[in-house]
Backbone as XML, in Angstrom:
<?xml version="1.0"?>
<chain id="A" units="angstrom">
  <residue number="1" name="UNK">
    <atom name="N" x="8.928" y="174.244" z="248.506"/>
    <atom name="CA" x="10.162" y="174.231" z="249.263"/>
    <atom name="C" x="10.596" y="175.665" z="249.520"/>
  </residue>
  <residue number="2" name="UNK">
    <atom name="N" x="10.946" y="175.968" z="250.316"/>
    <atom name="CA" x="11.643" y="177.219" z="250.953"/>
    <atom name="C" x="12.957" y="177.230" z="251.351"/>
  </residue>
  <residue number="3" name="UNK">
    <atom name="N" x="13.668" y="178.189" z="251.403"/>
    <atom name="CA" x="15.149" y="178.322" z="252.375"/>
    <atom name="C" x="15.778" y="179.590" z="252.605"/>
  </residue>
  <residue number="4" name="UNK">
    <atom name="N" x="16.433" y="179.743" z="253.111"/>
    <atom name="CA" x="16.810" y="180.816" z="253.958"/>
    <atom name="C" x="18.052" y="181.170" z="253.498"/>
  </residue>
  <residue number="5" name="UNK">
    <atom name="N" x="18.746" y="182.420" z="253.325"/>
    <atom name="CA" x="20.652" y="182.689" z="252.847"/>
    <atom name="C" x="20.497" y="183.988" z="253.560"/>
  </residue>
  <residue number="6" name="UNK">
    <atom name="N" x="21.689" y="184.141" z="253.858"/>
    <atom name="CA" x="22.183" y="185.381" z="254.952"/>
    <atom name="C" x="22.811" y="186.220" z="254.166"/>
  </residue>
  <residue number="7" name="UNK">
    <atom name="N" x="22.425" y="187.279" z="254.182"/>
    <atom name="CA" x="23.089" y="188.496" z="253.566"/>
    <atom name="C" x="23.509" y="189.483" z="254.248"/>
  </residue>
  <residue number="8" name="UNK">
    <atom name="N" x="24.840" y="190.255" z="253.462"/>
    <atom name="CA" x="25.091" y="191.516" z="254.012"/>
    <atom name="C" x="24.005" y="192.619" z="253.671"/>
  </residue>
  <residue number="9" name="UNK">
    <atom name="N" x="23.976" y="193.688" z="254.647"/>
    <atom name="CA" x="23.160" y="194.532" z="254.993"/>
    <atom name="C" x="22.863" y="195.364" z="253.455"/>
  </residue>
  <residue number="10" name="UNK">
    <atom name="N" x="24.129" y="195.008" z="252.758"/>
    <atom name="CA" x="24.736" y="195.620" z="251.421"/>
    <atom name="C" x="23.723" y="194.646" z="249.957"/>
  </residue>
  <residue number="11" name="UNK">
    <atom name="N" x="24.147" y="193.748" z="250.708"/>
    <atom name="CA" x="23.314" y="192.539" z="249.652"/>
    <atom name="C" x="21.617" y="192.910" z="249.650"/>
  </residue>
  <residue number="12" name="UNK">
    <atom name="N" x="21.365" y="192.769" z="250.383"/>
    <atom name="CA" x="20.103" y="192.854" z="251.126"/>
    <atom name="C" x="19.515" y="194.209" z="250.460"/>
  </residue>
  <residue number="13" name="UNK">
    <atom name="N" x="19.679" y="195.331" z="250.744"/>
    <atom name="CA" x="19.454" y="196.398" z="249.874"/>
    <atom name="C" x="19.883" y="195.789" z="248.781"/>
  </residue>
  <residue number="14" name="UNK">
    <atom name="N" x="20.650" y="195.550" z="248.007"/>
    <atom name="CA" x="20.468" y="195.655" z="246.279"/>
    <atom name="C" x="19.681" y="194.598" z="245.944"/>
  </residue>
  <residue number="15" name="UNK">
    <atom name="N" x="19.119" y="193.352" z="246.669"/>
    <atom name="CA" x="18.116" y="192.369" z="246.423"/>
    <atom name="C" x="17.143" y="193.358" z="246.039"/>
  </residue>
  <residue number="16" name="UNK">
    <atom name="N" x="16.738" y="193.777" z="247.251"/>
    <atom name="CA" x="15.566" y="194.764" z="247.318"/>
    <atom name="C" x="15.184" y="195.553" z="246.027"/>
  </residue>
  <residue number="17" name="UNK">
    <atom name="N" x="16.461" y="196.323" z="246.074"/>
    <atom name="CA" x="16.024" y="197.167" z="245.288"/>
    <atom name="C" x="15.953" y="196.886" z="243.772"/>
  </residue>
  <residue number="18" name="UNK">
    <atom name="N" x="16.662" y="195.623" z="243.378"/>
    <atom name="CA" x="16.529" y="194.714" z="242.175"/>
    <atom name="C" x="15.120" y="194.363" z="242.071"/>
  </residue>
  <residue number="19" name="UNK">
    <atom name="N" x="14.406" y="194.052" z="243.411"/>
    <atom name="CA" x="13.225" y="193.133" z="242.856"/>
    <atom name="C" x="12.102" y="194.795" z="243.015"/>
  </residue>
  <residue number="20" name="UNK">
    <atom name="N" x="12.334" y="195.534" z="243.972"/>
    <atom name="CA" x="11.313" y="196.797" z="243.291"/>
    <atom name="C" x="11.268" y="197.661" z="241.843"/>
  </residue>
  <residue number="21" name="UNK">
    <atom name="N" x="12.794" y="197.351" z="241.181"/>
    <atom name="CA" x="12.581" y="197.980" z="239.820"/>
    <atom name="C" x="12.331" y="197.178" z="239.330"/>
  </residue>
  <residue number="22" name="UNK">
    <atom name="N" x="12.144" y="195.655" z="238.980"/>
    <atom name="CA" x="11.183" y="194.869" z="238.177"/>
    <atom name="C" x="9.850" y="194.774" z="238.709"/>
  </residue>
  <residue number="23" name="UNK">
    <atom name="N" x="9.187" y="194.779" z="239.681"/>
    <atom name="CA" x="8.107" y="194.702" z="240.487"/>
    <atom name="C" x="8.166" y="193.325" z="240.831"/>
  </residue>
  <residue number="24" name="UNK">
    <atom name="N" x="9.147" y="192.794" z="241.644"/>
    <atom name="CA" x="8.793" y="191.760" z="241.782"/>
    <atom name="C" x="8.815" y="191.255" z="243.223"/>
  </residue>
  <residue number="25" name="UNK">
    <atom name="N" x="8.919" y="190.314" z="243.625"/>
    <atom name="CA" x="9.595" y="189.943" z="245.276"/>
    <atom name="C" x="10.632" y="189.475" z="245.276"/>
  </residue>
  <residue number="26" name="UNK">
    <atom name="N" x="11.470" y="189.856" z="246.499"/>
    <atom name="CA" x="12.552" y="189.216" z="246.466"/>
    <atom name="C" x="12.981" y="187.899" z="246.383"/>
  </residue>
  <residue number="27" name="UNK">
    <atom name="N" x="12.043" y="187.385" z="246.767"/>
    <atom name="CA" x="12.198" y="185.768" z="246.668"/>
    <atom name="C" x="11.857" y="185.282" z="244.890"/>
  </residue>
  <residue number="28" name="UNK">
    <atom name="N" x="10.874" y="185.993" z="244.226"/>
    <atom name="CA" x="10.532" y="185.808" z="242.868"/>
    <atom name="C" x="12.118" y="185.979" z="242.225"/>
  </residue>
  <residue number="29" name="UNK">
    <atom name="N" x="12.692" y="187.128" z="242.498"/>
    <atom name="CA" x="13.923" y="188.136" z="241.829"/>
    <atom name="C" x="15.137" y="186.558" z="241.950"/>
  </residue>
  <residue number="30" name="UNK">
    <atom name="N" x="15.478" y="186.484" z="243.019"/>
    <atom name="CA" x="16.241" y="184.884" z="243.571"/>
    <atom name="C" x="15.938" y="183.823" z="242.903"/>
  </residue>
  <residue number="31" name="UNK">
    <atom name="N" x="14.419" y="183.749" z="242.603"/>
    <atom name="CA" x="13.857" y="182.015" z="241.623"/>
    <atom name="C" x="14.123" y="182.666" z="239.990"/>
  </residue>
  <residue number="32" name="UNK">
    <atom name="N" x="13.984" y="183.860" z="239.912"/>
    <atom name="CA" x="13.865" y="183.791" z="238.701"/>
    <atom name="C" x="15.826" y="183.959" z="238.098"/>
  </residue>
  <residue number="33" name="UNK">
    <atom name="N" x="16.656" y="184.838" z="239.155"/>
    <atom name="CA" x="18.120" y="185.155" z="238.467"/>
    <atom name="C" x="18.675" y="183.342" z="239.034"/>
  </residue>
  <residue number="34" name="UNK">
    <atom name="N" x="18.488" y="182.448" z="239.421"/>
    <atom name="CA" x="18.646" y="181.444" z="240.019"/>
    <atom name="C" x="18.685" y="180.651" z="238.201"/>
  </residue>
  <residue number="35" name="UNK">
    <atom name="N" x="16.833" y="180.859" z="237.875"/>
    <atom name="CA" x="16.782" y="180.114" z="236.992"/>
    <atom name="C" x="17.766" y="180.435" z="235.266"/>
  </residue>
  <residue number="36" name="UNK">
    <atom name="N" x="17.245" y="181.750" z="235.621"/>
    <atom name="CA" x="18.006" y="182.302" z="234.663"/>
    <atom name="C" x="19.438" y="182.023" z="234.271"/>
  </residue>
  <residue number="37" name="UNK">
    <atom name="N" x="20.666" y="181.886" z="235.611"/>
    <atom name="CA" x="21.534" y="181.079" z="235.457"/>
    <atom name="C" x="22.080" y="179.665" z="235.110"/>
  </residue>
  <residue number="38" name="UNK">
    <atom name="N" x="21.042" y="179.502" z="235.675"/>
    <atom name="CA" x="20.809" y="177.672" z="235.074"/>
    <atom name="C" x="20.521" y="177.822" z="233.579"/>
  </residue>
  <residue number="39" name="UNK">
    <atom name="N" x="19.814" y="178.092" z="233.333"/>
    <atom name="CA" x="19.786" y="178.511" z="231.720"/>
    <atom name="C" x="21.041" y="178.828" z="230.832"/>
  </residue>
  <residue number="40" name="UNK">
    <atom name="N" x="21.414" y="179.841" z="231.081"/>
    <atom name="CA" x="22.236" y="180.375" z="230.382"/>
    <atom name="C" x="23.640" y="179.738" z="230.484"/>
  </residue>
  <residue number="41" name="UNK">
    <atom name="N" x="23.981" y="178.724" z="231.801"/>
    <atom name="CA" x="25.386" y="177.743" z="231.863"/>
    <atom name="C" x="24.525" y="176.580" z="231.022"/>
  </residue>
  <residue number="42" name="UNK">
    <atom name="N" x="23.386" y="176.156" z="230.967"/>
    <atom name="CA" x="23.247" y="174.924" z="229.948"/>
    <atom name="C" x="23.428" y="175.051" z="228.699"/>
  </residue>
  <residue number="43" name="UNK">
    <atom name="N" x="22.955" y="176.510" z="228.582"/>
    <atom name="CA" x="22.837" y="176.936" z="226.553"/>
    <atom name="C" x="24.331" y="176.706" z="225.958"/>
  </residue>
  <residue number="44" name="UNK">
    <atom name="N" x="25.395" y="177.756" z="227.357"/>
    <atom name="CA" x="26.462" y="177.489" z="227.295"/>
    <atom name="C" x="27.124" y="176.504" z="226.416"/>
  </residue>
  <residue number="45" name="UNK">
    <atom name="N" x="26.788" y="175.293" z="227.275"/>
    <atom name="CA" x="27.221" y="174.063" z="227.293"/>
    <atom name="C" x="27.168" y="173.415" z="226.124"/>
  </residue>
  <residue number="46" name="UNK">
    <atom name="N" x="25.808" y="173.807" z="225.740"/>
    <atom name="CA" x="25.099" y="172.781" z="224.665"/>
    <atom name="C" x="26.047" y="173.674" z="223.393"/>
  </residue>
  <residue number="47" name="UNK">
    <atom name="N" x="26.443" y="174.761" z="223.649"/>
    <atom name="CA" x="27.189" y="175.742" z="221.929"/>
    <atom name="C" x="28.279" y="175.072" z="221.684"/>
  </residue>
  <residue number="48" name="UNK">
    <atom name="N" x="28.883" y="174.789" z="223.542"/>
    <atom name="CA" x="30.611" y="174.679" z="223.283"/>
    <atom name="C" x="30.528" y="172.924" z="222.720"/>
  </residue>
  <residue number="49" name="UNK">
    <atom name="N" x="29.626" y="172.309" z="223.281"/>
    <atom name="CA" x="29.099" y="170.883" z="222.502"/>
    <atom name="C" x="29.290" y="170.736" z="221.280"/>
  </residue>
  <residue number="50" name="UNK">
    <atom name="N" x="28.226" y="171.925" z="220.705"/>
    <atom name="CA" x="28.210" y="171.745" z="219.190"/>
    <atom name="C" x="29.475" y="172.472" z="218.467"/>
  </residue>
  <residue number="51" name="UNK">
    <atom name="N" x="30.316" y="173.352" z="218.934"/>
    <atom name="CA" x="31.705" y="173.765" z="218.523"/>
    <atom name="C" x="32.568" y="172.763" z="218.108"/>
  </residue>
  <residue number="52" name="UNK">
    <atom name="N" x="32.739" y="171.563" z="219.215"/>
    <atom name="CA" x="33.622" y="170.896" z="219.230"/>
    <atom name="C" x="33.276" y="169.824" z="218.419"/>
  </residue>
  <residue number="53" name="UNK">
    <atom name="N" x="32.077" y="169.293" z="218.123"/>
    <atom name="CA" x="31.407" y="168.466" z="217.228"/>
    <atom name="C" x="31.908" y="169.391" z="216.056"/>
  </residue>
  <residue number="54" name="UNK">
    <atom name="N" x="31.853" y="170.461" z="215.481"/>
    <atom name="CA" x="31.708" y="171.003" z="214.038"/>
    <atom name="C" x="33.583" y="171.145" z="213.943"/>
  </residue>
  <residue number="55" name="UNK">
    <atom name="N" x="34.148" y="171.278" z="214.861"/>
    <atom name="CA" x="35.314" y="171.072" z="215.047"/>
    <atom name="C" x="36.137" y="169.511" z="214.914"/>
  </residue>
  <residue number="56" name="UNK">
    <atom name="N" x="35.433" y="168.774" z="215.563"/>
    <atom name="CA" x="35.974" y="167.594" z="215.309"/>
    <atom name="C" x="35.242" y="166.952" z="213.419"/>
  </residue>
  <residue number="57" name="UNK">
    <atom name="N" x="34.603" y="167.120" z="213.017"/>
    <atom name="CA" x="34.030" y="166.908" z="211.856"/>
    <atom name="C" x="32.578" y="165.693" z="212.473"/>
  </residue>
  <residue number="58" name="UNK">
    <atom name="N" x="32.451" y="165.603" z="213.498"/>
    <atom name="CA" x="31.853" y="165.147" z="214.134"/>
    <atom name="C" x="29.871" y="165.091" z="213.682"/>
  </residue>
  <residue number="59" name="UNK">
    <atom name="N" x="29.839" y="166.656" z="213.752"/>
    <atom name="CA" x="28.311" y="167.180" z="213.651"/>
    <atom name="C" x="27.622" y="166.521" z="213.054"/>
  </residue>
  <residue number="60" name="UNK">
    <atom name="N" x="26.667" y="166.268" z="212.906"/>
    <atom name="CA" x="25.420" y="165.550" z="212.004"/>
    <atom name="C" x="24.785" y="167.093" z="211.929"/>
  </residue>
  <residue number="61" name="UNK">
    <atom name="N" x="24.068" y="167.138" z="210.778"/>
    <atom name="CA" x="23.174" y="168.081" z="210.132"/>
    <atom name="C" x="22.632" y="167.634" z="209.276"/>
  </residue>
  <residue number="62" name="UNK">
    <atom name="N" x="21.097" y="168.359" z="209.309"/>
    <atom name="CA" x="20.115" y="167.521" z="208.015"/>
    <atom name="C" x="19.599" y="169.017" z="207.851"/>
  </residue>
  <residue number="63" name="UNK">
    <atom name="N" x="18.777" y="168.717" z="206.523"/>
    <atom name="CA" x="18.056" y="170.105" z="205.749"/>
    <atom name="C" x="16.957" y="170.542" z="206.501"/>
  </residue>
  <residue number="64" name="UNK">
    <atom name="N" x="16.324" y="171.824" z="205.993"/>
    <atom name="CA" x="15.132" y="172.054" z="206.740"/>
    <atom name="C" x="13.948" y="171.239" z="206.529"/>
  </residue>
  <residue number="65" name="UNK">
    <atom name="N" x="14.332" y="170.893" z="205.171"/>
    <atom name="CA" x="13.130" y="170.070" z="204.550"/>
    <atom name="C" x="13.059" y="168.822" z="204.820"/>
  </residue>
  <residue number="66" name="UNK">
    <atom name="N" x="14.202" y="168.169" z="205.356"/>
    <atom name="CA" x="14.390" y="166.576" z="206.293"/>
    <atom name="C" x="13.433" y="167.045" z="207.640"/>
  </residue>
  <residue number="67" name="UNK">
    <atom name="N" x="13.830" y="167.716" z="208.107"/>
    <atom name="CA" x="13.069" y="167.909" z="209.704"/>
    <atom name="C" x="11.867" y="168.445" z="209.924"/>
  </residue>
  <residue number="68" name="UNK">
    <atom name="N" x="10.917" y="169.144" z="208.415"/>
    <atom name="CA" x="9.736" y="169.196" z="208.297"/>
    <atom name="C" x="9.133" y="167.723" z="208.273"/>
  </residue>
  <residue number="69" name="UNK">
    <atom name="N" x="9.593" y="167.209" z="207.292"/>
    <atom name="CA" x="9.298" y="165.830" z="206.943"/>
    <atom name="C" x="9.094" y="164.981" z="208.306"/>
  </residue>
  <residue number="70" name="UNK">
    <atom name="N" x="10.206" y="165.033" z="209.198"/>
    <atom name="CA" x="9.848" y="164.458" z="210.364"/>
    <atom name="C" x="9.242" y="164.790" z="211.595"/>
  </residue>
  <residue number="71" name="UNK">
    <atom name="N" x="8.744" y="165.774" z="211.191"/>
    <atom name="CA" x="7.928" y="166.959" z="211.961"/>
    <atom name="C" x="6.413" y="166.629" z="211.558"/>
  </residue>
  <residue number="72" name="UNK">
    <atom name="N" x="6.355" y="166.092" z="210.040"/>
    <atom name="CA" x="5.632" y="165.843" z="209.516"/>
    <atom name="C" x="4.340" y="167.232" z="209.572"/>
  </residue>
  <residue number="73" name="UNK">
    <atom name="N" x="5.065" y="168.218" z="208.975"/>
    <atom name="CA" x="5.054" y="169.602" z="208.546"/>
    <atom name="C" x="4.819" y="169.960" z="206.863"/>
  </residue>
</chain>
């Protein structure tokens, strides 16, 4: 899949020049800070999750040695 976004002349240079100091392409630089965001609002998500679980008394937790066991480790 492909697509197209319009940039200022301003944008456009700092794409650029973002994806030549990593060596990358601009379109790579876009899939990868794209994914990267997606990432980092899910991890987000999943902390403020477990906050409010350890907050509410909510949480479940087991030992390391329970989750070897079921790891079967």
């Amino acid at each position: 899949m492909s697509f197209s976004i319009k940039l200022t002349e301003e944008e456009r240079a700092l794409a650029e020049s973002y994806a030549k100091l990593h060596s990358i392409s601009v379109s790579e630089a876009f899939k990868r800070v794209l994914f990267d965001k997606i990432e980092d609002e899910y991890d987000l998500n999943e902390f403020a999750e477990y906050e409010s679980e350890k907050q509410s008394g909510t949480l479940k937790t087991r030992s390391v040695s329970e989750l070897w066991k079921e790891l079967d480790l």
